[in-house]
Kinemage of the C-alpha trace (Angstrom):
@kinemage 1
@onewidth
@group {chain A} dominant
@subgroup {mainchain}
@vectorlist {calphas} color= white
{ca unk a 1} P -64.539 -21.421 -11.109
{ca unk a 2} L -64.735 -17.623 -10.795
{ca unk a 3} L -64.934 -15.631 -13.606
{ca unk a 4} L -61.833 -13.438 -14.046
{ca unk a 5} L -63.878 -10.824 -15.741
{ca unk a 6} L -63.779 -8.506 -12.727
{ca unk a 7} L -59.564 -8.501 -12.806
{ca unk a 8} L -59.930 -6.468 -16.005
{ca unk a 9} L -62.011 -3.625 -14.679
{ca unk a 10} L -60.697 -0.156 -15.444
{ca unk a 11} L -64.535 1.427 -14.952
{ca unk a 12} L -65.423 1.378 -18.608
{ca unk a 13} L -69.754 2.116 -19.202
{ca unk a 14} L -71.517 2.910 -21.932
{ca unk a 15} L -70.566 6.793 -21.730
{ca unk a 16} L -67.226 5.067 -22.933
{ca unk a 17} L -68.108 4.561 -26.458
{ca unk a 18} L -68.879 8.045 -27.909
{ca unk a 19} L -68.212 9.677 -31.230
{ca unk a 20} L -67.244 8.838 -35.105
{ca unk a 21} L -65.643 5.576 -34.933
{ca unk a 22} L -63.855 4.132 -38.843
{ca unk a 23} L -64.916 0.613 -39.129
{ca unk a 24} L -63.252 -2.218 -41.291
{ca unk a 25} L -63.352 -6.080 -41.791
{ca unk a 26} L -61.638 -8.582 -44.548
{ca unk a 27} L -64.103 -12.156 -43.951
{ca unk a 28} L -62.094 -15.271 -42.997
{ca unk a 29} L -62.757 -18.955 -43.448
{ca unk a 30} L -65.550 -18.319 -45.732
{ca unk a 31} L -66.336 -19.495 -49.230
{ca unk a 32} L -65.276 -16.441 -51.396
{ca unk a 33} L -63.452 -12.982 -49.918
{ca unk a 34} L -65.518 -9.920 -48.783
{ca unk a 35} L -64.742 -6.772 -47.348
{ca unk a 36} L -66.584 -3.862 -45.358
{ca unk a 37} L -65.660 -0.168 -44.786
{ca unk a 38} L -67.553 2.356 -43.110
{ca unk a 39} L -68.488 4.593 -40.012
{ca unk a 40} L -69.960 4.170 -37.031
{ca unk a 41} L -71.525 6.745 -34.423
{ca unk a 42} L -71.530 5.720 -30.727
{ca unk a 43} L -74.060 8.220 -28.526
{ca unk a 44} L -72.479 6.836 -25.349
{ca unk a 45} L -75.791 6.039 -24.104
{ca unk a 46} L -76.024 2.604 -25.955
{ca unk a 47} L -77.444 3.374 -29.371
{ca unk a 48} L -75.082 3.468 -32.377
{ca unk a 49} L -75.723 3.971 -36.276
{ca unk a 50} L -73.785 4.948 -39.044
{ca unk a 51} L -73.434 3.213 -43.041
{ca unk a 52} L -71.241 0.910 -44.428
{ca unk a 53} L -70.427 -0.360 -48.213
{ca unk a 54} L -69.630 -4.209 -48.511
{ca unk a 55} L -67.232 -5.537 -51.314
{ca unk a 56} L -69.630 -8.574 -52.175
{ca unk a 57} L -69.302 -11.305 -55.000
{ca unk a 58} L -71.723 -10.370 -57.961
{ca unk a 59} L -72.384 -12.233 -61.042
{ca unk a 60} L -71.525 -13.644 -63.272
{ca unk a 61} L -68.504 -15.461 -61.599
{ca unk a 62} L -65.494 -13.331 -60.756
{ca unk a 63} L -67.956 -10.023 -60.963
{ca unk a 64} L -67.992 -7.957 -57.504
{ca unk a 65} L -70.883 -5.737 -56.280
{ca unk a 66} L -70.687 -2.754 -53.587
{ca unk a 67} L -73.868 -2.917 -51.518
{ca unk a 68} L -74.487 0.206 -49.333
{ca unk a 69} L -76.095 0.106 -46.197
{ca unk a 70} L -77.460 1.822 -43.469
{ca unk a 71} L -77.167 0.867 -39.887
{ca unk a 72} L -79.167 1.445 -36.724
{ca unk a 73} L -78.547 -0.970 -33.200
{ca unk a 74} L -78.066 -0.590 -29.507
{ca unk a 75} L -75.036 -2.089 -27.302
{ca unk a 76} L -74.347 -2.083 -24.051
{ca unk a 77} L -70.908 -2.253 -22.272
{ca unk a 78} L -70.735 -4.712 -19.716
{ca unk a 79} L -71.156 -3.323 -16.216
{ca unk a 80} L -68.098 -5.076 -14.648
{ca unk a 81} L -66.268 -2.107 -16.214
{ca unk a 82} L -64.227 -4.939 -17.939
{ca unk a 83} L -64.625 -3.335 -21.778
{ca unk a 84} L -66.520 -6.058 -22.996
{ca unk a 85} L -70.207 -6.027 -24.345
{ca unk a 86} L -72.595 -6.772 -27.314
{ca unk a 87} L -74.195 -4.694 -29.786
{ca unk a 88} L -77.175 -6.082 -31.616
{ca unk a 89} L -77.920 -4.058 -34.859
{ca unk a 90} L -79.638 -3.866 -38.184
{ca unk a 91} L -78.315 -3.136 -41.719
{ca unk a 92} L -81.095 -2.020 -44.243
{ca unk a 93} L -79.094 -2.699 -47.759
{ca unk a 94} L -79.304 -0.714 -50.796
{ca unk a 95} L -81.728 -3.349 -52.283
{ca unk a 96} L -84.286 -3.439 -49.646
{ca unk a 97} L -83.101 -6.263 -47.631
{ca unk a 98} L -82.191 -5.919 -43.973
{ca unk a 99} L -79.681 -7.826 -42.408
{ca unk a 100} L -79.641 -8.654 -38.365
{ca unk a 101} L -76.150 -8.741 -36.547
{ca unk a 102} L -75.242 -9.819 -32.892
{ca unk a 103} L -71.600 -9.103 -32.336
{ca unk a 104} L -69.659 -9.082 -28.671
{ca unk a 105} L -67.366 -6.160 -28.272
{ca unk a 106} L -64.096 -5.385 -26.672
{ca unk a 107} L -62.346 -2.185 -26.406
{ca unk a 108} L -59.122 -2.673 -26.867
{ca unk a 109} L -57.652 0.885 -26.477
{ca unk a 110} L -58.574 3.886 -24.338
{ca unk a 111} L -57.976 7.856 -23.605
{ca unk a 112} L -59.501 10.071 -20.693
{ca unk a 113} L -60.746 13.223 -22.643
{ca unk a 114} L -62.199 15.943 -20.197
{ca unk a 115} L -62.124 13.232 -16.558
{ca unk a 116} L -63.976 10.341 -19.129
{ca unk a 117} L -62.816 7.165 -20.343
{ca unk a 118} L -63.412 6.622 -24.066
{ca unk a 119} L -62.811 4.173 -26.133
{ca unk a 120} L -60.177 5.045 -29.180
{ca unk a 121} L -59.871 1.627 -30.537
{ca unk a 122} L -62.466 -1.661 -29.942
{ca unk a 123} L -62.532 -5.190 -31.755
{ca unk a 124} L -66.340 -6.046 -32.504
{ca unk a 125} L -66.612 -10.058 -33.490
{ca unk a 126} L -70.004 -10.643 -34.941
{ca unk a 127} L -71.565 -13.643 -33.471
{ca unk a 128} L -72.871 -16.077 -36.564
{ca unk a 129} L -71.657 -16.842 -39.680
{ca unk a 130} L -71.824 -14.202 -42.696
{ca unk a 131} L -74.749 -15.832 -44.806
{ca unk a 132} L -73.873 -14.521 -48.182
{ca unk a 133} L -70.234 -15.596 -47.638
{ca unk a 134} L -69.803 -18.140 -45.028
{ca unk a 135} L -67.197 -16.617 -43.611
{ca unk a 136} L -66.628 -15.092 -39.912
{ca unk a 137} L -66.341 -11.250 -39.573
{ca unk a 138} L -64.384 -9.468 -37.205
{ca unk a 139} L -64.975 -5.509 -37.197
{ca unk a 140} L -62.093 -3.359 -36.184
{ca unk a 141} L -63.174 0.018 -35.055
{ca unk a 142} L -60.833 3.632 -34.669
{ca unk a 143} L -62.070 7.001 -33.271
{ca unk a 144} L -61.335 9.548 -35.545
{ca unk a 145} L -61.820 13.359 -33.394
{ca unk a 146} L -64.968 15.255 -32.675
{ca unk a 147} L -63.815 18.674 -33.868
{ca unk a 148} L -63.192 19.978 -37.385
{ca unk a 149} L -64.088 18.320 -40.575
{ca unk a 150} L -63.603 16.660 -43.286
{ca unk a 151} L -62.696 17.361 -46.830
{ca unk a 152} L -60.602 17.500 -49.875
{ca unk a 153} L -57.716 19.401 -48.196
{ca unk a 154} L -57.708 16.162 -45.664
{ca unk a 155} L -56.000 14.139 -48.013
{ca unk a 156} L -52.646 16.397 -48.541
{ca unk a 157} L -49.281 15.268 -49.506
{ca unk a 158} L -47.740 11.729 -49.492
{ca unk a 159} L -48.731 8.571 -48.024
{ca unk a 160} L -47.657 4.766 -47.982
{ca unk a 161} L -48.733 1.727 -47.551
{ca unk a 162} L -48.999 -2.130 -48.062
{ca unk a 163} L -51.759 -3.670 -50.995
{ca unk a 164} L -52.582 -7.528 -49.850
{ca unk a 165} L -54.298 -9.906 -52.486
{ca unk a 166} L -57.050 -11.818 -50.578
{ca unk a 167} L -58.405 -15.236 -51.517
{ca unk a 168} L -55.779 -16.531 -54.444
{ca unk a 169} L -53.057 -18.474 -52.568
{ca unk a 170} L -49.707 -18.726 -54.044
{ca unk a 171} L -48.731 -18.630 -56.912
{ca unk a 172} L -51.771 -16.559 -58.181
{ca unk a 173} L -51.467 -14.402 -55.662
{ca unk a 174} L -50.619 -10.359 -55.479
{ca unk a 175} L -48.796 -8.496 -52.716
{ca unk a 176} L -47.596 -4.581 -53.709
{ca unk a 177} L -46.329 -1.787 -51.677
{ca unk a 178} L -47.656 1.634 -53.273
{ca unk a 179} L -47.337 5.692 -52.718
{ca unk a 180} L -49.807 8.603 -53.212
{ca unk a 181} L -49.497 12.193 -53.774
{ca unk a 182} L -52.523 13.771 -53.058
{ca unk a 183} L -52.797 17.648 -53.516
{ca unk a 184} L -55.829 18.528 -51.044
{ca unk a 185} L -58.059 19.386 -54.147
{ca unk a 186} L -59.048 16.062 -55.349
{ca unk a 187} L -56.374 14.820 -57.256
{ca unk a 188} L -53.299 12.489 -56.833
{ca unk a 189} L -50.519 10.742 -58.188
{ca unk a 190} L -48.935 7.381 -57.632
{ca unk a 191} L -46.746 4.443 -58.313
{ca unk a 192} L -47.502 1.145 -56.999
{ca unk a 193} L -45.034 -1.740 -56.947
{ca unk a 194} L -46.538 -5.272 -57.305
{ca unk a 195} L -45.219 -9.221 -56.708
{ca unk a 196} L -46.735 -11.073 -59.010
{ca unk a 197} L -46.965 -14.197 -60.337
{ca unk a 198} L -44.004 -14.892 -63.272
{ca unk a 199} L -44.463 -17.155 -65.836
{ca unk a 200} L -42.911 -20.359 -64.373
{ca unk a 201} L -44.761 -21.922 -61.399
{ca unk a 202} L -43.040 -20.189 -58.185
{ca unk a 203} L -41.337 -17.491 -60.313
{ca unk a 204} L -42.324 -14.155 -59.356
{ca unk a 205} L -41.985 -11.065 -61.232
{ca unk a 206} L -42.019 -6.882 -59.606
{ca unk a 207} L -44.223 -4.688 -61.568
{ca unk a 208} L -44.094 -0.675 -61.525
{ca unk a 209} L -47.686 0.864 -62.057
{ca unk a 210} L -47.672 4.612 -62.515
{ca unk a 211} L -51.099 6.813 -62.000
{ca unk a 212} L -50.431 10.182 -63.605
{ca unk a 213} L -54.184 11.447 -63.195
{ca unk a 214} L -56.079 10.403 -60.156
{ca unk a 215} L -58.788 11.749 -58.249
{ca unk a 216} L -60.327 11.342 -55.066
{ca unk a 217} L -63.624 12.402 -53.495
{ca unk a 218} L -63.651 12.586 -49.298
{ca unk a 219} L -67.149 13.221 -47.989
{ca unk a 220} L -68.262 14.839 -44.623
{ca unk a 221} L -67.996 11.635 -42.958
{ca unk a 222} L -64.613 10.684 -43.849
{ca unk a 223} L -65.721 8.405 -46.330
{ca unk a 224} L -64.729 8.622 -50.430
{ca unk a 225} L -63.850 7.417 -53.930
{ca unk a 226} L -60.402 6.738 -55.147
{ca unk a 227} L -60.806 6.896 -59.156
{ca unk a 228} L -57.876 5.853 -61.196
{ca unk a 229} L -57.498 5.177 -65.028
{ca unk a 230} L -57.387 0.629 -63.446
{ca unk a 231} L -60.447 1.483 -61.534
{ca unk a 232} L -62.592 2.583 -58.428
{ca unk a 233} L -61.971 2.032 -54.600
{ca unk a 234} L -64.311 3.523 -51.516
{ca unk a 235} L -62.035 4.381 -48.888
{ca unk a 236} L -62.422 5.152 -45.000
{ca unk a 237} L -60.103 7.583 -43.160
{ca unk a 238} L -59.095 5.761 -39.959
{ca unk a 239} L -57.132 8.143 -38.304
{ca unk a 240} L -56.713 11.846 -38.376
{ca unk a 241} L -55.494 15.456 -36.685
{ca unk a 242} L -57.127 18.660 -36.840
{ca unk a 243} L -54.964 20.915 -37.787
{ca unk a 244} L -57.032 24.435 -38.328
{ca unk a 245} L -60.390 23.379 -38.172
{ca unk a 246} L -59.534 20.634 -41.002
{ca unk a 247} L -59.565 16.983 -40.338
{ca unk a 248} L -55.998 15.828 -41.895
{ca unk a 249} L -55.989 12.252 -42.579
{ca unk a 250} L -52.992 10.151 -40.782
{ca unk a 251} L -54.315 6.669 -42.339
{ca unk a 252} L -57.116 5.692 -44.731
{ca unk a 253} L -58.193 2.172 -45.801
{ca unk a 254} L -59.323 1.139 -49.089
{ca unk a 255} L -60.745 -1.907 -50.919
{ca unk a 256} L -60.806 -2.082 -54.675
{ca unk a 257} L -64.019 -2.579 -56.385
{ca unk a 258} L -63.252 -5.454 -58.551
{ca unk a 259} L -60.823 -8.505 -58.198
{ca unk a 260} L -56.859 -8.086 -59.370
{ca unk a 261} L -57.170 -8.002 -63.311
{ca unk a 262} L -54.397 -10.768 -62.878
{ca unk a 263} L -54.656 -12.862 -60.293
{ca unk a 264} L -58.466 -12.545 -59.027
{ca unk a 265} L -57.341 -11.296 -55.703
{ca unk a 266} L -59.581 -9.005 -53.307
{ca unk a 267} L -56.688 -6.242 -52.760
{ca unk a 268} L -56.872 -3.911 -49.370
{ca unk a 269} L -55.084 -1.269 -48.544
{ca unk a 270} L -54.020 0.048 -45.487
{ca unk a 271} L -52.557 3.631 -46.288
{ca unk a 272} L -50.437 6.053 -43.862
{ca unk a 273} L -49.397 9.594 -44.030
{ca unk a 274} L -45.334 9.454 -44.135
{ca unk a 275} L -44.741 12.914 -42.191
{ca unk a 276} L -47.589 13.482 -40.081
């Protein structure tokens, strides 16, 4: 049989994947939750690099560790123009260790900037299964735009967004729905509204969570720290504007450093700006 491959050709190459790209994944199917934020740079002439930080379990049970790491690879898009590929990379951890990944790629969303096709969104679905979780990772990956920068003044004003508890199924399990004021000079303030488990089996209960005094830090990649009185998260911004020469965020994604005080859940966050 044929492959159909060539029926999905709309001329992508290599040149198509090129720039800052916000990278994500929440592990499925595997023994305990993990979750990976970070940034990766495409040259569009099939290297890529960038660094990540990994929401790992730790120990003693129910501890969580955030392992840094650094990545350098190649990939090459298929030359049926289809969008698919591979990318074969390495991560060098913050311990020492280096960890090898195979992963097939699709781009999943394109723009022409200037006559060429680039990729603004792709899917990459790494090949074997995670070794320190057993689970199965699929990477989703968003261009943020080459001009401007980042900084504090990209996080201005208020955004929303949905918390999901990962890896305690119901009724130990925690859903929320939260918003931020941030005042584009590192601090915020928030209220958070959680479903959580009540005290008979099935019974849930809302609770309201106020931050008064948070702060932020947003580094030059568009990665940072949200620090609130509960705790830390590292965030990612995923999607963003310039608006004079700054970098405005239009969605960030976090994952909290340690598991839900109440119900052990791994919470993520995906966060948008309400008036773009």
């Amino acid at each position: 049989m044929a492959s159909m491959l060539p029926t999905l050709s709309e001329g992508f190459t290599n040149a198509s994947l090129k720039g800052s790209y916000a990278v994500s994944c929440i592990s499925q199917g595997g023994r305990t939750e993990s979750a990976m934020l970070g940034v990766l740079t495409f040259d569009g002439n099939g290297r890529v690099s960038g660094t990540t930080t990994t929401n790992l379990p730790g120990a003693p049970f129910g501890n969580r560790m955030q392992i840094q790491a650094t990545i350098e690879g190649t990939y090459v898009v298929d030359d049926n123009g289809s969008g698919y590929g591979s990318i074969s990379s390495i991560a060098t951890q913050s311990d020492g260790s280096r960890l090898d990944t195979s992963a097939t790629l699709l781009i999943t969303r394109a723009d022409r900037l200037n006559d060429a096709l680039i990729a603004q969104e792709l899917s990459i679905m790494e090949n074997a299964v995670d070794t320190r979780t057993g689970g199965l990772n699929m990477v989703s990956a968003i261009r943020r735009p080459d001009e401007g920068k980042f900084s504090l003044a990209s996080l201005s004003g208020t955004y929303g967004g949905p918390g999901i508890g990962h890896g305690a199924p119901v009724p130990a399990a925690a859903i929320g729905v939260g918003a931020v004021n941030f005042d584009g000079r590192g601090a915020f303030t928030a209220v958070d509204v959680q479903n959580l488990p009540g005290t008979l089996f099935r019974e849930r209960r809302n609770a309201t969570f106020d931050t008064e005094h948070g702060e932020y830090t947003l580094e030059d990649s568009g990665m940072g720290v949200i620090i609130a009185p509960a705790g830390r998260a590292p965030l990612v911004v995923s999607r963003a504007k310039v608006v004079d020469g700054i970098k405005i965020a239009l969605e960030y994604i976090f994952v909290t450093n340690d598991l839900h005080a109440l119900t052990g859940n791994l919470v993520t966050t995906t966060v948008s700006k309400r008036l773009p």
